[in-house]
C-alpha positions, 0 to 999 in steps of 0.5 A, a space after each residue: 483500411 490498414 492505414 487505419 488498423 495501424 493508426 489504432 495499433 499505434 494508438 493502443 501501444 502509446 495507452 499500454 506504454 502510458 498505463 506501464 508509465 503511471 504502474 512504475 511511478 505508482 510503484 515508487 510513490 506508494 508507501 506499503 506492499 499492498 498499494 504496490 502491489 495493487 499499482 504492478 498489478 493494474 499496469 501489468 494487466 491492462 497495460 501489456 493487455 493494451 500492447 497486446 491488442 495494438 500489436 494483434 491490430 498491426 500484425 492484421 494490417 498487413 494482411 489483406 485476409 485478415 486473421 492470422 496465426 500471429 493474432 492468435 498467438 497474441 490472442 493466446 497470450 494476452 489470454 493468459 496475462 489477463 487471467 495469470 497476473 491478478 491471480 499473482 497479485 492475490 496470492 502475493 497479497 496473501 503471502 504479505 498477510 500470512 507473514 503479518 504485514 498490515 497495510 497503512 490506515 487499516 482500521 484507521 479515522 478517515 484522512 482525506 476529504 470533507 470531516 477528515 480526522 487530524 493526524 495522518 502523521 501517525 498512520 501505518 506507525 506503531 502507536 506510542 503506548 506507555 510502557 507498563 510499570 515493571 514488577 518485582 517479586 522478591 520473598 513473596 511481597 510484590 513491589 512496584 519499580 515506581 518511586 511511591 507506592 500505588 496508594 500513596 497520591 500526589 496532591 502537588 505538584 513539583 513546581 508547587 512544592 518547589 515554589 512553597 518552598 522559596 515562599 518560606 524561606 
């Protein structure tokens, strides 16, 4: 029977250590605050929760009564990491929002699978909008910075004109 308990404890401390793995590289890779926090925050509760449970089941196996106070300390803190860390998490999330952080591809086209809509590129940039045309009040009348004035439209454009001109000459 304790060969078994210790087999199963191995067994959940290597799937903690690989939940803490996959956390850590998630962490890296991501590209905002809010899948980061999003990836800590798995690893954290299921991997130190995974520890924790392969630990109770090899602190059990080497009793032969089978609970013990070291299960119920480990109980005791696998209880509060399960309840402290998404609680954290959130109130970081909240934090990142309050001081206008805005995660990537919020309100955004959809970008991955089928009817996937071109240009992920510019996800999570600021949108390159024309700059509005200044305008200058002097003694009362109101001018445009541009070189004509708004009413006046171009009907040709500069190669057009451009090649009218070496057509005359």
């Amino acid at each position: 029977m304790a060969a078994a308990l210790e087999i199963i404890g191995g067994l959940l401390i290597l799937a903690g250590a690989f939940f803490f793995v996959v956390g850590a590289i998630g962490i890296y890779r991501m590209p905002d605050v809010f899948t980061r926090m999003h990836a800590a925050g798995i690893s954290d509760t299921v991997g130190a929760g995974l520890l924790l449970i392969g630990m109770m089941f090899l602190a059990s196996s080497g009793f032969e009564d089978g609970f013990y106070f070291v299960v119920a300390k480990l109980g005791i803190i696998l209880a509060t990491i399960v309840f402290t860390s998404p609680i954290a998490t959130h109130a970081l999330a909240q934090a990142a929002l309050h001081e206008g952080l805005e995660p990537e591809g919020v309100g955004k086209k959809v970008l991955i699978g089928p009817g996937a809509h071109p240009g992920p590129e510019t996800i999570g940039k600021p949108s390159q909008k024309p700059k509005p045309k200044t305008v200058k009040k002097s003694a009362g009348k109101t001018t445009r910075s541009s070189a004509r004035p708004k009413s006046v439209k171009r009907t040709t454009s500069r190669r057009a004109a451009a090649a009218k001109g070496r057509a005359r000459s």
